[in-house]
ZANU-937139 format. One record per atom (N, C-alpha, C, O): residue in one letter; x negated, y, z; atom name. Coordinates in pm, whole numbers. Each point is the difference from the previous one (the first is absolute). Layout:
// ZANU-937139
<rest a u X v Y w Z atom CA>
...
END
This chain:
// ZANU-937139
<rest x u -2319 v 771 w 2177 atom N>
<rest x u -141 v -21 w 19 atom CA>
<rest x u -47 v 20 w 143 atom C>
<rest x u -90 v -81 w 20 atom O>
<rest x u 111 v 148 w 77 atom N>
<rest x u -96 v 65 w 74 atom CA>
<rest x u 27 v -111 w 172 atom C>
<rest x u 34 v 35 w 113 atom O>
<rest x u -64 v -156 w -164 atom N>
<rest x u -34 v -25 w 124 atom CA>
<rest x u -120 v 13 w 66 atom C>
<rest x u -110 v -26 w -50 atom O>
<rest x u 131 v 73 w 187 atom N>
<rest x u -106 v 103 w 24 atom CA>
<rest x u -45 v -94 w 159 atom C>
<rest x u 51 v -112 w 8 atom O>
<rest x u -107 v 140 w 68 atom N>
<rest x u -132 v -22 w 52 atom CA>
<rest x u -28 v 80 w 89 atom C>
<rest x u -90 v 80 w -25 atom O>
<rest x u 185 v -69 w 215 atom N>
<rest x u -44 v 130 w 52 atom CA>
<rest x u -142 v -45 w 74 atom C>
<rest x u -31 v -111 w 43 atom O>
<rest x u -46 v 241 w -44 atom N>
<rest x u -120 v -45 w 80 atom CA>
<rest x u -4 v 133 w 115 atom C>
<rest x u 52 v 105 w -40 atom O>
<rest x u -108 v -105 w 176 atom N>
<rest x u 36 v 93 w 68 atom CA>
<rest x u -161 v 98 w 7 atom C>
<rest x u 1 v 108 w 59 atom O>
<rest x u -152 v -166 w -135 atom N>
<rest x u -82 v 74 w -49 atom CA>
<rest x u 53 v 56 w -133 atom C>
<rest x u 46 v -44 w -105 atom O>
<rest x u -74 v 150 w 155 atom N>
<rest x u -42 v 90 w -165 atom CA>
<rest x u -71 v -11 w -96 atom C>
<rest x u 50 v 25 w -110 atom O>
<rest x u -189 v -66 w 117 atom N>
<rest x u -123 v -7 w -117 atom CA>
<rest x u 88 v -156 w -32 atom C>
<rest x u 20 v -7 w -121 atom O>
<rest x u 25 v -93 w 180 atom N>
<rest x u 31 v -122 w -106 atom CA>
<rest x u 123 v 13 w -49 atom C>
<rest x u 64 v -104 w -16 atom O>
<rest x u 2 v 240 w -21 atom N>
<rest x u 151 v -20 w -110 atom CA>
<rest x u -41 v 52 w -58 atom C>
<rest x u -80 v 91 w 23 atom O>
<rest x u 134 v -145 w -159 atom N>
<rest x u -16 v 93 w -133 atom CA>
<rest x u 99 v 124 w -27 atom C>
<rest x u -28 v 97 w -71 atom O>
<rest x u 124 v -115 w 126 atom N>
<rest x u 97 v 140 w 43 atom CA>
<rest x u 18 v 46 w 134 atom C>
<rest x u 17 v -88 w 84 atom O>
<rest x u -16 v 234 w -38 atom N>
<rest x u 78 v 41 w 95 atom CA>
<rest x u 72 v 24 w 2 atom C>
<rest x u 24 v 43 w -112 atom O>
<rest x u 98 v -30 w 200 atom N>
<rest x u 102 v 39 w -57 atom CA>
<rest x u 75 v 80 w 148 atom C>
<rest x u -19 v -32 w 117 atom O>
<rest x u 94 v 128 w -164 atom N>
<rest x u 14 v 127 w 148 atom CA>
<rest x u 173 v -35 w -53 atom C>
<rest x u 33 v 19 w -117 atom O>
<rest x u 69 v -73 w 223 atom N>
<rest x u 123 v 1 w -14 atom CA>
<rest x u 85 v 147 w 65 atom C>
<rest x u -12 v 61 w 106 atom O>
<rest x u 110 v -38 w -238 atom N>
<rest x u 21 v 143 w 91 atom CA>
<rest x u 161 v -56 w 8 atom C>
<rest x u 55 v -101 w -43 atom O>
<rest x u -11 v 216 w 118 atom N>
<rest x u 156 v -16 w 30 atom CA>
<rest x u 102 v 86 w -88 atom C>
<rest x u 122 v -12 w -6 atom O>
<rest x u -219 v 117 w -73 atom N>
<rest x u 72 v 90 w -118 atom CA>
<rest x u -24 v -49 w -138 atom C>
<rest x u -114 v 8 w -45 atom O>
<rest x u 194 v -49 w -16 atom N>
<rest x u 8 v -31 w -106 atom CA>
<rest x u -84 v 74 w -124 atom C>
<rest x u -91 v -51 w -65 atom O>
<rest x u 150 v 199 w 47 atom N>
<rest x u -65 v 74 w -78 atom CA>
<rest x u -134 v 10 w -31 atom C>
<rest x u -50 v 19 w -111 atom O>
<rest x u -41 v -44 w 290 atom N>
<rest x u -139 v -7 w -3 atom CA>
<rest x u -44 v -126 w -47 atom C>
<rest x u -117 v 11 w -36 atom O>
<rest x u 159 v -124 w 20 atom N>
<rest x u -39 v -125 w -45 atom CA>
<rest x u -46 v 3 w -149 atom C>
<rest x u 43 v 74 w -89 atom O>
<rest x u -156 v -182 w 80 atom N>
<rest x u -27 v 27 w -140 atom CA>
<rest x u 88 v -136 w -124 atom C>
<rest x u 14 v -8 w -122 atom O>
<rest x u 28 v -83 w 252 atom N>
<rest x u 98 v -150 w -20 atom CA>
<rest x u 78 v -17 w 97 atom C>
<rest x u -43 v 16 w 114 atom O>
<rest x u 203 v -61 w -142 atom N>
<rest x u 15 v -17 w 87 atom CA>
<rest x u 20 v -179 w -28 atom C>
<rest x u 12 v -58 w -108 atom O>
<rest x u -13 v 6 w 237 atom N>
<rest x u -45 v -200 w -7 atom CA>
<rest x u 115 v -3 w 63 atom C>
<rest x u 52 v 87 w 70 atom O>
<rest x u 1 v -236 w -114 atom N>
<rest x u 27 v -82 w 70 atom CA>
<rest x u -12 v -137 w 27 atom C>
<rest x u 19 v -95 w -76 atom O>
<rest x u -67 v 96 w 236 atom N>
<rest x u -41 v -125 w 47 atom CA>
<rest x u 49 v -162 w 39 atom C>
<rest x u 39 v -42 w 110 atom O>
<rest x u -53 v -17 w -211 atom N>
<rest x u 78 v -137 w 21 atom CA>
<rest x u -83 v -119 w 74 atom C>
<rest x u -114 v 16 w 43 atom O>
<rest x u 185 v -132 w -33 atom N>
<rest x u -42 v -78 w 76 atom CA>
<rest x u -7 v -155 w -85 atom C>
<rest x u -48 v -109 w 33 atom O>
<rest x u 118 v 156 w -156 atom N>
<rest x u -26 v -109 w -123 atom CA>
<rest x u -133 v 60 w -100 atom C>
<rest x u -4 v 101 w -69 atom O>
<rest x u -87 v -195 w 90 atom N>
<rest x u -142 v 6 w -121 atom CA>
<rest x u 43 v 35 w -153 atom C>
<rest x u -63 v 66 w -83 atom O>
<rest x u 237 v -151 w 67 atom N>
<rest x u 26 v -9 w -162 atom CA>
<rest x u 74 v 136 w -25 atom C>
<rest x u 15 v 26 w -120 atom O>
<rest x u 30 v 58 w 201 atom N>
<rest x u 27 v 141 w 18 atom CA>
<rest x u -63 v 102 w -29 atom C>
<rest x u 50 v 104 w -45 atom O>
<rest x u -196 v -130 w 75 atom N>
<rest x u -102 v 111 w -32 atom CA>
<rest x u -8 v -13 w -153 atom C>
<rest x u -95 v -54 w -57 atom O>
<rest x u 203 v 109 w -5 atom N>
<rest x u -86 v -29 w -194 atom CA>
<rest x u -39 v 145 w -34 atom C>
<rest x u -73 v 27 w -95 atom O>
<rest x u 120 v 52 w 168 atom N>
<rest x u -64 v 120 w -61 atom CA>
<rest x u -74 v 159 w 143 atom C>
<rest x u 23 v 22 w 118 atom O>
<rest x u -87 v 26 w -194 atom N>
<rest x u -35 v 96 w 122 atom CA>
<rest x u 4 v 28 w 66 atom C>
<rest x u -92 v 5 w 82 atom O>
<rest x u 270 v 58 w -63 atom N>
<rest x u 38 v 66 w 121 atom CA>
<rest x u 46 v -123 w 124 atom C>
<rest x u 49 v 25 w 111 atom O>
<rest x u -85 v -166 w -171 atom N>
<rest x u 91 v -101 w 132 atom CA>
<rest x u -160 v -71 w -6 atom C>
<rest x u -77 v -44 w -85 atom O>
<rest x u 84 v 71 w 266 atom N>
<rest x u -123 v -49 w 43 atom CA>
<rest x u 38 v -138 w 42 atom C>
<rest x u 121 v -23 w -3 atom O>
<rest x u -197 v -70 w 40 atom N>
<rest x u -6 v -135 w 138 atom CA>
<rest x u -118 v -13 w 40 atom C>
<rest x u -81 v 31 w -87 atom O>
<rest x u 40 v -61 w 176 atom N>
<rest x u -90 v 32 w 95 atom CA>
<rest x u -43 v -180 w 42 atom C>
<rest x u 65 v -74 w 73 atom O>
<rest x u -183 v 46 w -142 atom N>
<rest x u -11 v -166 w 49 atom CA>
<rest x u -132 v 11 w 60 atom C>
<rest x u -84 v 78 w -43 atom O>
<rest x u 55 v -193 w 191 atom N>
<rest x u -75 v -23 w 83 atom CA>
<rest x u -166 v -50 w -41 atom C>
<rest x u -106 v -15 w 62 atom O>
<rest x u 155 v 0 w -208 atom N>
<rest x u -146 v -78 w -34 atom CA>
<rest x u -67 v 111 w -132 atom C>
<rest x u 47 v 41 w -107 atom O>
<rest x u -175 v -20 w 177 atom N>
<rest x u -85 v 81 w -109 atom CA>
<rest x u 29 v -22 w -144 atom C>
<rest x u 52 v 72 w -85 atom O>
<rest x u -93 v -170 w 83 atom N>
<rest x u -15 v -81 w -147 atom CA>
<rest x u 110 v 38 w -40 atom C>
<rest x u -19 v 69 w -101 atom O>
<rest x u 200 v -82 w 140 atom N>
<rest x u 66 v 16 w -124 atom CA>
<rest x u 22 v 87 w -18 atom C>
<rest x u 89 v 17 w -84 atom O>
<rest x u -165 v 135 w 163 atom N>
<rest x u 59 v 133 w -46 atom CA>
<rest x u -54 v 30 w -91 atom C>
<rest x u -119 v -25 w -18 atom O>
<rest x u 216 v 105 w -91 atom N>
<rest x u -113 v 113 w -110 atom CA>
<rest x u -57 v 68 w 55 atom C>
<rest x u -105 v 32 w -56 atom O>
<rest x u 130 v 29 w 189 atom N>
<rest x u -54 v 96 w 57 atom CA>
<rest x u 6 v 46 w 168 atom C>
<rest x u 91 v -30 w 78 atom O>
<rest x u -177 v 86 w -56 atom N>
<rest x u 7 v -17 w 143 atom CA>
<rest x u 38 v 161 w 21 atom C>
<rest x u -16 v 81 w -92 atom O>
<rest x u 60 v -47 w 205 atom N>
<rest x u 60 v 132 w 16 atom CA>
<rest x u -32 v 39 w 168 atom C>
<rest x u -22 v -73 w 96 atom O>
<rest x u 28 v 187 w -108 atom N>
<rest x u -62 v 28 w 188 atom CA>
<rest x u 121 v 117 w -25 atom C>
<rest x u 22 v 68 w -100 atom O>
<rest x u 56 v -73 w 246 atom N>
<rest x u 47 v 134 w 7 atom CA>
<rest x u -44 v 96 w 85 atom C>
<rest x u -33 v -13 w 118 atom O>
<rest x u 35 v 159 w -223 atom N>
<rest x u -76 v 116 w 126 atom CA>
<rest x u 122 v 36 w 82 atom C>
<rest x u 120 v -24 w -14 atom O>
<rest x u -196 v 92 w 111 atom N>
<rest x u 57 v 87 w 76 atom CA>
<rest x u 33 v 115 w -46 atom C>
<rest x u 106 v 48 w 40 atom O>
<rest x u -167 v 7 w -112 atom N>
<rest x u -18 v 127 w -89 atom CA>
<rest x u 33 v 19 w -147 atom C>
<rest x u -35 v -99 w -64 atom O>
<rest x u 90 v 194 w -10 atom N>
<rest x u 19 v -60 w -116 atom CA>
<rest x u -134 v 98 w -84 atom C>
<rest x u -13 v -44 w -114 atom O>
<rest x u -46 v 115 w 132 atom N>
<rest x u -137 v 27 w -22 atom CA>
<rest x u -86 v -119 w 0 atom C>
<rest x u -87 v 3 w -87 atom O>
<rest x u 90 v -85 w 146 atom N>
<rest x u -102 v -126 w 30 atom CA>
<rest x u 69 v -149 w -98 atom C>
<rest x u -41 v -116 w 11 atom O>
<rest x u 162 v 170 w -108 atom N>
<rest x u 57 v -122 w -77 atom CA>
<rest x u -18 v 49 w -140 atom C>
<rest x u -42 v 111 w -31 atom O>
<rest x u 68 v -176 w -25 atom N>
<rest x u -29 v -34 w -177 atom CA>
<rest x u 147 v 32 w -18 atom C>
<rest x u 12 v 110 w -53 atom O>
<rest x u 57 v -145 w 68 atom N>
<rest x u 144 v -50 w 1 atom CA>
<rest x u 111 v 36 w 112 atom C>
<rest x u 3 v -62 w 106 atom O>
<rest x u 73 v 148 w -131 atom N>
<rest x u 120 v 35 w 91 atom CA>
<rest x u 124 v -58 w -17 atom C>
<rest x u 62 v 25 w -104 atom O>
<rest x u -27 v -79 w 168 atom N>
<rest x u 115 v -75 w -74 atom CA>
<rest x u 117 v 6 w 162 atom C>
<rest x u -23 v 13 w 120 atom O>
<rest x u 190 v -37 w -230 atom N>
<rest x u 91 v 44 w 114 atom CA>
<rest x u 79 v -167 w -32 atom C>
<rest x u 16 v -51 w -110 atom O>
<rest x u 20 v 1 w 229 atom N>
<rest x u 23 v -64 w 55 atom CA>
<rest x u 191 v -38 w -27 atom C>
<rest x u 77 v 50 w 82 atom O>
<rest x u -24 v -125 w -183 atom N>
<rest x u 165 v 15 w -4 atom CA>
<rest x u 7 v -198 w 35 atom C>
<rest x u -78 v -95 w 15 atom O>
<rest x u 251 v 131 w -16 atom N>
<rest x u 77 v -105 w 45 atom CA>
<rest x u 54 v -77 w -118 atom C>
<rest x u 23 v -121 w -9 atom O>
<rest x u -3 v 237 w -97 atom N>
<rest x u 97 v -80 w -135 atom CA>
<rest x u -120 v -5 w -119 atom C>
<rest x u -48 v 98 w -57 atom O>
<rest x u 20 v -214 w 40 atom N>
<rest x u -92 v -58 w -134 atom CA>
<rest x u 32 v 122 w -82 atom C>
<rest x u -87 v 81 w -33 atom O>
<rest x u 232 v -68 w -6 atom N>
<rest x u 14 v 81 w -151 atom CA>
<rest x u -99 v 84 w 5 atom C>
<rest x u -72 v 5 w -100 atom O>
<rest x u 25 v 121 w 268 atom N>
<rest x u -8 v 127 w -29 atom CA>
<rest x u -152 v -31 w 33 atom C>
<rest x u -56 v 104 w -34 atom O>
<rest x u -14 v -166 w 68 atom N>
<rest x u -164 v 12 w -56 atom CA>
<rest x u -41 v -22 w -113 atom C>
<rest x u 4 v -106 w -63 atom O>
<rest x u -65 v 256 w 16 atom N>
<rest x u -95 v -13 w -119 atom CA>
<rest x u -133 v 134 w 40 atom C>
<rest x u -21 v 37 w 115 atom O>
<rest x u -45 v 10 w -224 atom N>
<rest x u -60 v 62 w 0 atom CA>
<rest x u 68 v 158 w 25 atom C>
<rest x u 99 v 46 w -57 atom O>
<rest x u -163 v 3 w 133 atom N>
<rest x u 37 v 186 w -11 atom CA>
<rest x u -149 v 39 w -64 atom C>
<rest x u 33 v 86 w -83 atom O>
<rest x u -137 v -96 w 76 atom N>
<rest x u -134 v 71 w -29 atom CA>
<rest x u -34 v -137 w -101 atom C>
<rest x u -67 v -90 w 49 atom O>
<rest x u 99 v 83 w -145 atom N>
<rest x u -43 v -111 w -86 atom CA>
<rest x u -137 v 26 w -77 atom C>
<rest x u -48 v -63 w -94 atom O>
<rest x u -11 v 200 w 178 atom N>
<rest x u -150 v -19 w -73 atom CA>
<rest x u -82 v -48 w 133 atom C>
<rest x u -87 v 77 w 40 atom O>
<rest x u 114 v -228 w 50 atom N>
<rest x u -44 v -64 w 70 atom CA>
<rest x u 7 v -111 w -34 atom C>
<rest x u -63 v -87 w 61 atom O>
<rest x u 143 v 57 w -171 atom N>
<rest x u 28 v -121 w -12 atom CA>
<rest x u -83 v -113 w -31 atom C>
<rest x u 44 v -113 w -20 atom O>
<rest x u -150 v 142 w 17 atom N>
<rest x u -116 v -115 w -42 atom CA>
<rest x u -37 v -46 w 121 atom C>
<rest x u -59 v -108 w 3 atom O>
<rest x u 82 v 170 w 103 atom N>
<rest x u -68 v -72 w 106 atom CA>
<rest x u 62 v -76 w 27 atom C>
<rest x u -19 v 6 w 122 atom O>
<rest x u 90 v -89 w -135 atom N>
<rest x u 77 v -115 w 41 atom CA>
<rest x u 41 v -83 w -132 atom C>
<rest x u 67 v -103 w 11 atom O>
END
């Protein structure tokens, strides 16, 4: 699902999202592809240029106080999923 929509204002995403580099602190961890038909579930993002086809638009903080959403950043599809799965609606 989550093709997403970066915007570099804050008030126009419907998520923030604060990327950390520790796993444990993450509340998801994603992974980011570059195929649209890839994104079928939560944790695998794609990132497309046009408003319209995102579900959602996303801003990233600087801060993870200032995000909805913490999420850690992997390389292998298998190992993104949820760590804090009482977030899971936001996406």
């Amino acid at each position: 699902m989550p093709i997403l929509f970066k915007t570099d204002i804050a008030s126009d995403a419907d998520l923030k999202v604060y990327v950390t580099d520790i796993r444990s602190d993450a509340d998801l961890a994603i992974y980011e592809t570059t195929s649209q038909w890839d994104a079928s579930s939560s944790p695998i993002w794609y990132y497309t240029s046009i408003r319209s086809e995102a579900k959602k638009a996303v801003y990233f903080a600087s801060s993870k106080w200032d995000a909805d959403l913490v999420v850690f950043r992997t390389n292998v599809q298998s190992d993104a999923g949820w760590i804090n799965s009482s977030k899971s609606h936001l996406i």
